[in-house]
Each structure stands twice: as structure tokens, then as C-alpha cells.
C-alpha positions in Angstrom: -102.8 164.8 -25.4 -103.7 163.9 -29.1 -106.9 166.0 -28.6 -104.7 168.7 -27.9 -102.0 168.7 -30.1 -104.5 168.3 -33.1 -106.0 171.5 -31.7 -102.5 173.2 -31.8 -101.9 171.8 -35.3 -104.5 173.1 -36.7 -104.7 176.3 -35.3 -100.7 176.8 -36.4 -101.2 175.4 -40.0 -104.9 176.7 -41.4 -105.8 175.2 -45.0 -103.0 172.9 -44.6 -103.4 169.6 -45.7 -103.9 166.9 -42.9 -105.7 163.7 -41.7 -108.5 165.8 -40.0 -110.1 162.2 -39.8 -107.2 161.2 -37.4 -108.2 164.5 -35.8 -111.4 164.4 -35.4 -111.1 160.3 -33.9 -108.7 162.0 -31.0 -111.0 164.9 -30.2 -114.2 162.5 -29.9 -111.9 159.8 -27.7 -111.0 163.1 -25.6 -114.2 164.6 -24.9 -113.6 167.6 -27.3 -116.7 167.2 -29.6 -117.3 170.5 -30.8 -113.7 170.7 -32.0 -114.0 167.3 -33.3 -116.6 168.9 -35.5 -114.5 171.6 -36.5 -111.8 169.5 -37.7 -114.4 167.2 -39.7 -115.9 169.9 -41.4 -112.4 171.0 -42.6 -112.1 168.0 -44.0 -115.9 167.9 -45.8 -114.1 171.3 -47.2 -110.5 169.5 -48.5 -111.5 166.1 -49.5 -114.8 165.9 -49.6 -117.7 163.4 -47.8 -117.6 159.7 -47.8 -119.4 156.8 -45.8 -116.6 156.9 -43.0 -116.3 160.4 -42.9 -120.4 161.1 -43.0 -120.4 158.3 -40.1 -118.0 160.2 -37.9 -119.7 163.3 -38.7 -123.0 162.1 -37.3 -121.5 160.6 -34.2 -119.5 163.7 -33.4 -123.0 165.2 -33.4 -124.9 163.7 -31.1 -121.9 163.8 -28.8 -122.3 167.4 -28.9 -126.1 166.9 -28.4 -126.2 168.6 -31.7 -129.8 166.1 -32.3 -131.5 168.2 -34.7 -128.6 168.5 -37.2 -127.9 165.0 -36.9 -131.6 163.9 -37.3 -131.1 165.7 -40.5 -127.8 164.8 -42.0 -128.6 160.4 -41.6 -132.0 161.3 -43.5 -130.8 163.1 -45.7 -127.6 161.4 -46.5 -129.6 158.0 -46.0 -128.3 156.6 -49.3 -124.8 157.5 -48.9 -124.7 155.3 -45.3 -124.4 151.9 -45.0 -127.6 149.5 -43.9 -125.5 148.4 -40.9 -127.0 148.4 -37.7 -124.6 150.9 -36.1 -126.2 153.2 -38.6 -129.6 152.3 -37.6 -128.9 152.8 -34.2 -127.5 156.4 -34.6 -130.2 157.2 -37.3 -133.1 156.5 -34.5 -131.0 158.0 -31.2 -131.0 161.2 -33.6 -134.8 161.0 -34.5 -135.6 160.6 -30.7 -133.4 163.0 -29.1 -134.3 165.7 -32.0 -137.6 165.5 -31.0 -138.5 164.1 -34.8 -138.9 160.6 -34.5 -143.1 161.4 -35.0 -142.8 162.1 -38.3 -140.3 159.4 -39.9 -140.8 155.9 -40.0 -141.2 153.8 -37.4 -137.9 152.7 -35.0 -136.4 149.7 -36.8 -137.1 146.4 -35.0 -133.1 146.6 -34.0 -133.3 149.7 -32.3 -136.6 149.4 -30.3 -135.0 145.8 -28.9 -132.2 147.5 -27.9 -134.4 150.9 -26.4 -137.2 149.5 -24.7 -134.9 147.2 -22.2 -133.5 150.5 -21.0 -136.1 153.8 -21.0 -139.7 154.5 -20.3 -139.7 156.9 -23.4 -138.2 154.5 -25.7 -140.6 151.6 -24.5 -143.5 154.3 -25.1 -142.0 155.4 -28.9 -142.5 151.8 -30.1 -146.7 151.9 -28.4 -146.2 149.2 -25.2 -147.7 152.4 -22.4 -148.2 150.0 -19.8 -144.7 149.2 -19.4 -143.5 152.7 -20.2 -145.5 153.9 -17.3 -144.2 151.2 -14.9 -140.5 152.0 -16.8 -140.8 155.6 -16.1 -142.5 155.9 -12.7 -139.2 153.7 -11.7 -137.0 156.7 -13.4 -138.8 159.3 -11.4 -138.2 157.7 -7.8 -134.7 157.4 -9.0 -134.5 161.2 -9.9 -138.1 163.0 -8.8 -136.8 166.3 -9.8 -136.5 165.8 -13.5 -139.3 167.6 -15.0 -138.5 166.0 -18.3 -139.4 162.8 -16.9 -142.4 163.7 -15.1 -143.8 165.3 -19.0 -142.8 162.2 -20.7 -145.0 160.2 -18.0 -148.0 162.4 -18.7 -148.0 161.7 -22.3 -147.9 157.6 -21.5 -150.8 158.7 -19.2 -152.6 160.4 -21.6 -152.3 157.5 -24.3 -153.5 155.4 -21.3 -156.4 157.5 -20.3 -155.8 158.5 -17.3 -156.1 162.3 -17.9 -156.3 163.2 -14.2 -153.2 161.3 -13.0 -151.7 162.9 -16.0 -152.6 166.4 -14.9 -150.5 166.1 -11.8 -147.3 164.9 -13.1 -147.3 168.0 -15.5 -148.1 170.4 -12.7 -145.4 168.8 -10.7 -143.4 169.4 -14.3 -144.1 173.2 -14.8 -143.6 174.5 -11.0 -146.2 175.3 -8.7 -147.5 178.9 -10.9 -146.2 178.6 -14.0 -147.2 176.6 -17.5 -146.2 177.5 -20.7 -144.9 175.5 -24.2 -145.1 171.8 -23.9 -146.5 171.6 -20.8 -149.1 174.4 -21.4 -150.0 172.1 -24.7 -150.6 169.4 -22.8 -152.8 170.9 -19.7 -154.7 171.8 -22.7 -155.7 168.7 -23.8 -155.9 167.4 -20.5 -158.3 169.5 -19.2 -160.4 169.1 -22.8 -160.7 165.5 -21.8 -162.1 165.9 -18.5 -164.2 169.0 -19.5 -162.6 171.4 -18.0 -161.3 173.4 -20.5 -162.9 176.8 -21.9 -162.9 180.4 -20.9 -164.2 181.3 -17.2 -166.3 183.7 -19.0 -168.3 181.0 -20.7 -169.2 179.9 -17.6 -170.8 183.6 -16.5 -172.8 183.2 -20.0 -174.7 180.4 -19.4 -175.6 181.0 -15.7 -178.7 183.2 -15.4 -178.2 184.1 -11.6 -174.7 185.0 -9.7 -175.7 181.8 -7.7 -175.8 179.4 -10.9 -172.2 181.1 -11.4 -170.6 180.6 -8.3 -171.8 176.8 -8.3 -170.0 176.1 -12.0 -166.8 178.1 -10.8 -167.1 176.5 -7.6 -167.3 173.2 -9.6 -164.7 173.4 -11.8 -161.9 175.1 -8.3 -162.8 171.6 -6.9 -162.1 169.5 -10.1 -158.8 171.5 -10.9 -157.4 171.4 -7.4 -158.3 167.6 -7.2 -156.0 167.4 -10.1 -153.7 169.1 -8.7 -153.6 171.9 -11.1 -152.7 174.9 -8.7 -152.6 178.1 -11.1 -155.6 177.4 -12.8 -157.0 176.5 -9.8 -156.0 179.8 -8.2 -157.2 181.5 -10.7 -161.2 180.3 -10.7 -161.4 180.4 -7.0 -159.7 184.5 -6.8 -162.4 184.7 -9.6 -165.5 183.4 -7.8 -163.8 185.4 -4.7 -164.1 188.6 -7.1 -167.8 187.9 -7.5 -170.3 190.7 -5.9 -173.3 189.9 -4.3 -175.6 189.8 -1.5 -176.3 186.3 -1.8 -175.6 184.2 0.9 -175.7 181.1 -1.3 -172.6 183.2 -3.3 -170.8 183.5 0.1 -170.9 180.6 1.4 -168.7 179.2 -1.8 -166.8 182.4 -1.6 -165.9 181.7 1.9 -165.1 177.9 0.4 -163.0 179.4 -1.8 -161.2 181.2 0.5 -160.3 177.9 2.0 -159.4 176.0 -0.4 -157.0 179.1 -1.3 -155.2 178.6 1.6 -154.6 175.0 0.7 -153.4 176.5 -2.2 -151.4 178.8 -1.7 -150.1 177.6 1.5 -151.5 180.6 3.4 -153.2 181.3 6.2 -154.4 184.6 5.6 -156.7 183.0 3.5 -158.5 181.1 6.1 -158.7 184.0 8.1 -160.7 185.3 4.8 -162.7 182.5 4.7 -163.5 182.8 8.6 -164.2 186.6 8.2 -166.7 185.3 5.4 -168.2 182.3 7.9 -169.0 185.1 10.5 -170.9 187.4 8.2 -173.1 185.0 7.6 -173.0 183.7 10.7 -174.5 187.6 11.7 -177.4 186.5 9.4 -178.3 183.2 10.4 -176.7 182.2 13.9 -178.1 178.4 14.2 -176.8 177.2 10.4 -175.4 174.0 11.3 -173.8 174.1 7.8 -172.2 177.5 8.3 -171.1 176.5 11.5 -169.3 172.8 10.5 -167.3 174.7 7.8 -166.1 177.6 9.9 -164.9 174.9 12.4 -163.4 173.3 10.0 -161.5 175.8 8.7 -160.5 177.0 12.5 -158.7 173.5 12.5 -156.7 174.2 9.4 -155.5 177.2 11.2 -155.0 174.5 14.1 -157.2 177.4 17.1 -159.2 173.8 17.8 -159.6 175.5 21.1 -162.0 177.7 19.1 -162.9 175.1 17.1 -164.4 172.8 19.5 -167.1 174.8 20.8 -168.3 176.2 17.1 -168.2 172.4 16.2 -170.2 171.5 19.0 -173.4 173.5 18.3 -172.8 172.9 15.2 -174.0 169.0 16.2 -176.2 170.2 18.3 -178.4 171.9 15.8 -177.8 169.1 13.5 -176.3 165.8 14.7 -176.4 164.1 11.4 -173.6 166.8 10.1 -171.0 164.2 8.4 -168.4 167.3 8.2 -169.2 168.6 11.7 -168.6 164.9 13.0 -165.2 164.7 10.8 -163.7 168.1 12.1 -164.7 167.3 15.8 -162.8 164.3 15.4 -159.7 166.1 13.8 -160.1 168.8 16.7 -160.4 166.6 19.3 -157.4 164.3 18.3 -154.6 167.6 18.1 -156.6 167.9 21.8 -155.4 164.6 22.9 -158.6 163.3 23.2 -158.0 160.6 21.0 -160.9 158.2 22.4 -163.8 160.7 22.4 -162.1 162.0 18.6 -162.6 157.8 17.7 -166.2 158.2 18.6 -166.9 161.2 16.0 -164.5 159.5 13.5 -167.0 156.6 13.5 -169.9 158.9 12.9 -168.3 160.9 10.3 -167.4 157.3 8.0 -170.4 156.4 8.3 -172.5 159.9 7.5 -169.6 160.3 4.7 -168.3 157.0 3.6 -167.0 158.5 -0.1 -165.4 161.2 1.8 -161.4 160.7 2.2 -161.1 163.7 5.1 -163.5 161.0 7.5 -161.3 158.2 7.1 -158.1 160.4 7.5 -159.1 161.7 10.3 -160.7 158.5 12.0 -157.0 157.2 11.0 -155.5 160.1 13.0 -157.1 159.6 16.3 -156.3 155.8 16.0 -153.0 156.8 15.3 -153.0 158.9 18.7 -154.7 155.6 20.5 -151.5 153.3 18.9 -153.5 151.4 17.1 -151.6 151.5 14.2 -153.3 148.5 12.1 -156.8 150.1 12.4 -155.0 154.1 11.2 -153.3 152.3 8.1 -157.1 150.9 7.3 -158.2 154.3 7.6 -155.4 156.0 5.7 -156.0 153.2 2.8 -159.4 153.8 2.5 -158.8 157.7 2.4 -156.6 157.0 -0.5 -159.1 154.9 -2.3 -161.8 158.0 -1.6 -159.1 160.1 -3.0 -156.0 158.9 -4.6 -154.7 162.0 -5.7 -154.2 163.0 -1.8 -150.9 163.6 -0.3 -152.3 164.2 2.9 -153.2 160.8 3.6 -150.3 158.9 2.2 -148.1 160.7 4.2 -150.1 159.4 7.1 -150.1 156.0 5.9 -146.2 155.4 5.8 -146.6 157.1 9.9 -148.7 154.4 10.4 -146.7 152.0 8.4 -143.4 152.9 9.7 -144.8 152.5 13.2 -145.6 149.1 12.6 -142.3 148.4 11.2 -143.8 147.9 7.6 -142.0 147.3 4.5 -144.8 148.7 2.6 -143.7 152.0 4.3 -141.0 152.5 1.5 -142.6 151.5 -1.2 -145.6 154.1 -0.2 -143.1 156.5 0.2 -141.8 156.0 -3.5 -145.5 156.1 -4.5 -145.3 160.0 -2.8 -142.4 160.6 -4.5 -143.9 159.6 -7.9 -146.9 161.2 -7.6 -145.9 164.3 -6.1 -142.3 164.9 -6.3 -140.1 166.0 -2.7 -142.3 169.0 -1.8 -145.2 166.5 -0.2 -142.1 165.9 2.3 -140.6 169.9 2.4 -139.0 169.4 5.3 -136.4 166.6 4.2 -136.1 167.9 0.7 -134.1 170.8 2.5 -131.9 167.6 4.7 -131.5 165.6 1.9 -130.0 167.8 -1.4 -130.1 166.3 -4.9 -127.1 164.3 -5.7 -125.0 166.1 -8.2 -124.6 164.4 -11.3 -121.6 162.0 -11.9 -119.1 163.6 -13.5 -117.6 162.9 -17.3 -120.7 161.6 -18.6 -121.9 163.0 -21.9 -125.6 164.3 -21.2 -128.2 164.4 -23.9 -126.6 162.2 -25.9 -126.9 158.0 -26.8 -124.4 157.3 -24.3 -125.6 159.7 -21.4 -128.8 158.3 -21.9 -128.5 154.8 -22.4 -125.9 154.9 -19.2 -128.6 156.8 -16.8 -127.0 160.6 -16.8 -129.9 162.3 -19.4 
């Protein structure tokens, strides 16, 4: 009500005389903050600034998430402010939340007390990453689809060295396709770090044969879709796809390509590209054991293991030392029901492949179909350690963790969550809607984000 009738007064009396102070105390207490701004800026005009009135001034702005201005009005009116704590405090909430906080002073011992107990980012301004990752990974299971959280996170990653880790929180950040400002900045300097960086066409220069270029652009598809860096990765593989030549070395990682494509991009047109590719060679060289694994392979990722069985099967006969024929058999096999003779091939494929996280997953799948639910979460674990950056076989761990009745099963589900935001489970992100945010919080602002609503 005072809020309001201060509104009405000074709409009714302009350039009249008043306590705008009074004003602007009533509008802030209200929620008004803009027009608490309003009426203190009237009152710069009529009577002019002072240590109370510069005070309110600057709380009224980062209220109104006004940071930037704020940032610059307790830096610039430093003298005029008291040394008081409360004025330290609002003098560092406006550096961080403006963005400026890099290029003043360091946070005052005060403030970084009272941050670091609360936020990741805060922990990280004052330089202890560890914590701020630990700090922040705890925010994101709390709220996965903050994307402002996930970018913070790959900075503290990137102070920590962990480039590749940091690579997939901002692709979880930017969307699935698209990277631009911050987060294109910051895939930058990632991808410098791990050498990955640089124009495709760099790549074409220093390769003397269409083969040598195939190989480096296969290379660097791998790398960036380990990473989890889906555009870029898009973009190299449709390139080596683009490539034209008779070589069968070319197709064979065009028709890899292909696949990893449809992992992609989630489609299975692409594996019936990559099949289409498999066969042509195939025409050429019947009894490849190599050509063979791979195109049974890829028949299981379009789940025709009917097909897939037989193909996988000559493959081992030609070659019964093929660690990927082995692996895929197994796979086949156990979506069969054949979960003792998949076991068998699963133990051949760890063994031929023991760095390879797709043996152990699928070993871990057929033991899964046998119950043996101690012996799958081995397998799953040691996937994982092959391969950390795999959804595939953490989901498959908290199956198997869940069917032993496994507290660990929750806290490897927040681990999912963390790493790879609610899409690794699409199905229950569509069940399970975001919570609205509580209502009558101020967001972007100390308060907000001190109380958990940034």
C-alpha cells in the first residue's frame, strides 16, 4: 500500500518537493524496484547525493538486476561510501553479477567468507576449483537444466585441466547444434588444449593421399564425439562423408562415419548409409572379416540382429580373433535371448579388447539377461573406466544397481544427471517436468542468489 500510494503521489504532484527517500524505502520493501529507482533519481535531481541516499541507490540496483550500473556507481562513488561491510558486500555482489569482478581487486576477505559457504562460482572467484567443482556439480543435480551452471562448471574444469570433461558440460550448455558467444569462446580454447582446434581444411593440406585425409578427419570425428561435442562432430564426419574416391580404405571410414552419424544424430537413415557403404565393399571383397564385423555391428544398432547374426558369424569364421566381431555377437545374441551362448562371446571380446568399453557393456548386458546382477555392474564399471564419458553404460549400471537394490543406484544416477543433463534419460524428462520456480523471489540479484532462485 505505501508502494502504491508513493506511486500515486508522485505521479499527481511532479517536481514537488517530497521525502523520495521514504519513497523509494516503501517501493524496495514492496517489490517495486524500478519505481524505487525512479523516485531516487528524483531525489539525486532535488537534493542531491549523499552516503544514505548513494547506498539505497545501489541496493535498489541490484534488486532490479540492474548489475552493470551498480558495478559502476560503488567504484566510482567508492570514496563517497562508507568502509562498512554492508558496502563491501554490495560492492562485490555488483562486480560478480556484472560480470566485472576480473578486472577489479580481489573479493575482500569478508565477502569471499560469506560467498564461498554458499555457491560453486563464488568458491571458484576467490581460486579453491576443487571445491567449486564439488560445489557446483551439487547445483547442477539440484537444477540440470541451467545452462548457466553447466558454463560456470566448464570454466572450474578448465582451470583444473580437465579440458575433455569440460567440453561436455558446455555442449550440454549450448544445445545439441548450436554454439555461439561464451560458450563458442570457450569450445575454442578447449579444443586448442586437446589439439583439436584448426580449420578442416588444414587437415586436406598436410595429407598427400585422400587416404591420409580420411584417417586425420576420421581421427579428429572420434576425439570430438568422445567429447561430446555433437556439431563439430557432425560437421567433420558429413565432411569425410563428402570425400570422393575409389579407395576402399576412404570407404570403409566413410561408412564409419556414417555410423557414428547415426549416433549422432539419432537417425537411422544413417546406418542404413553406412550399411549401403559395408555392401559395396562387401561386392569387392566378400571374405573381409573386418568389413563384415562392422556391418554386423551396425545391423545391431538398427536392432535386424536377425540379420546380424549370420553376417557376424562368418565374420568369426574368417577371423576368430575379431575382438569387435566377438563383441557384437554377444550384443546380438543377448536382444536374441541367448544370454548364455552371448556370455561366451562377451568373454572373448574382453579379453581380445580389454581397453574397449562396448566389450565390457555388452558382456554386462548378457549377464544382466542371466540375473547376475553383481557380475553386469563389474562390467558396466569397467565400461565406464574404458570410457567415462559414456552414457550408455551408466545407464546400465544404475539397471544393474537398481536390481540389486543398491544405494549407489542414486547416486549414479545424479552422476548421469551431472554429466549429461535429463536427455541421457528422454523418456522421464517428458514424466517428470521442471519445477517451476518459487514465486516472489528476486532472481539475478544478492538475495535470489544467495537464497537458491538465480
Amino acid at each position: 500500500d505505501a508502494a502504491l500510494t508513493a506511486v500515486r503521489i508522485m505521479q499527481m504532484n511532479p517536481g514537488r518537493p517530497m521525502d523520495y527517500y521514504l519513497c523509494a524505502l516503501a517501493c524496495q520493501l514492496e517489490g517495486s524496484f524500478h519505481t524505487g529507482l525512479y523516485a531516487m533519481r528524483e531525489n539525486f535531481r532535488i537534493c542531491g547525493s549523499s552516503k544514505k541516499n548513494l547506498l539505497m541507490y545501489g541496493r535498489l540496483l541490484l534488486l532490479a538486476t540492474e548489475a552493470q550500473e551498480a558495478a559502476i556507481l560503488f567504484s566510482e562513488c567508492k570514496n563517497s561510501l562508507p568502509n562498512t561491510a554492508e558496502v563491501r558486500y554490495l560492492h562485490t555482489a555488483a562486480r560478480i553479477l556484472s560480470g566485472s569482478d576480473k578486472e577489479c581487486e580481489s573479493v575482500s576477505e569478508y565477502a569471499a567468507r560469506f560467498f564461498q559457504a554458499e555457491k560453486g562460482e563464488l568458491r571458484a572467484f576467490i581460486g579453491d576449483y576443487r571445491q567449486a567443482a564439488r560445489m557446483l556439480a551439487e547445483e547442477i543435480r539440484q537444477d540440470p537444466d541451467d545452462s548457466s551452471l553447466r558454463i560456470t562448471f566448464a570454466r572450474v574444469l578448465f582451470e583444473l585441466e580437465q579440458y575433455g570433461e569440460a567440453l561436455s558440460q558446455l555442449s550440454l550448455a549450448s544445445g545439441r547444434y548450436g554454439y555461439d558467444g561464451e560458450v563458442k569462446d570457450l569450445l575454442e580454447e578447449g579444443l586448442k588444449m586437446l589439439r583439436l582446434q584448426g580449420p578442416l581444411e588444414d587437415l586436406k593440406t598436410i595429407s598427400h593421399t585422400p587416404e591420409r585425409y580420411a584417417e586425420l578427419l576420421h581421427e579428429r570425428a572420434v576425439s570430438l564425439k568422445r567429447y561430446g561435442v555433437v556439431r563439430l562432430a557432425v560437421n567433420v564426419c558429413t565432411t569425410l562423408t563428402n570425400i570422393e574416391s575409389d579407395s576402399p580404405i576412404v570407404s570403409r571410414y566413410q561408412a564409419d562415419a556414417y555410423h557414428m552419424l547415426g549416433d549422432l544424430e539419432e537417425n537411422e537413415e544413417r546406418y542404413v548409409q553406412a550399411i549401403a557403404v559395408y555392401d559395396q565393399l562387401l561386392q569387392n571383397d566378400p571374405d573381409n572379416p573386418v568389413f563384415l564385423a562392422e556391418k554386423g555391428l551396425v545391423l545391431d544398432n538398427l536392432r535386424r540382429f536377425d540379420e546380424a547374426e549370420p553376417v557376424l558369424l562368418r565374420a568369426l569364421e574368417l577371423d576368430p580373433s575379431s575382438g569387435v566381431a566377438h563383441s557384437a555377437l554377444c550384443w546380438c545374441l543377448s536382444n536374441l535371448g541367448r544370454h548364455e551362448e552371448a556370455v561366451v562371446h562377451g568373454n572373448q571380446a574382453v579379453i581380445l579388447m580389454p581397453y574397449e568399453w562396448g566389450a565390457w557393456n555388452n558382456r554386462g548386458l548378457s549377464r544382466l539377461g542371466l540375473r547376475d546382477f553383481e557380475g553386469a555392474v563389474s562390467d558396466f564399471r569397467q565400461a565406464i573406466r574404458c570410457q567415462p564419458g559414456e552414457v550408455i553404460a551408466r545407464r546400465n549400471l544404475c539397471d544393474a544397481l537398481a536390481a540389486l537394490d543398491d544405494d549407489d543406484a542414486h547416486e549414479e544416477y545424479e552422476q548421469i544427471i551431472v554429466r549429461f543433463g535429463k536427455r541421457a534419460f528422454p523418456e522421464e524428462e517428458e514424466e517428470m517436468p521442471a519445477e517451476p520456480r518459487v514465486p516472489g523471489r528476486p532472481l539475478k540479484t544478492p538475495v535470489g542468489y544467495m537464497d537458491g532462485y538465480w
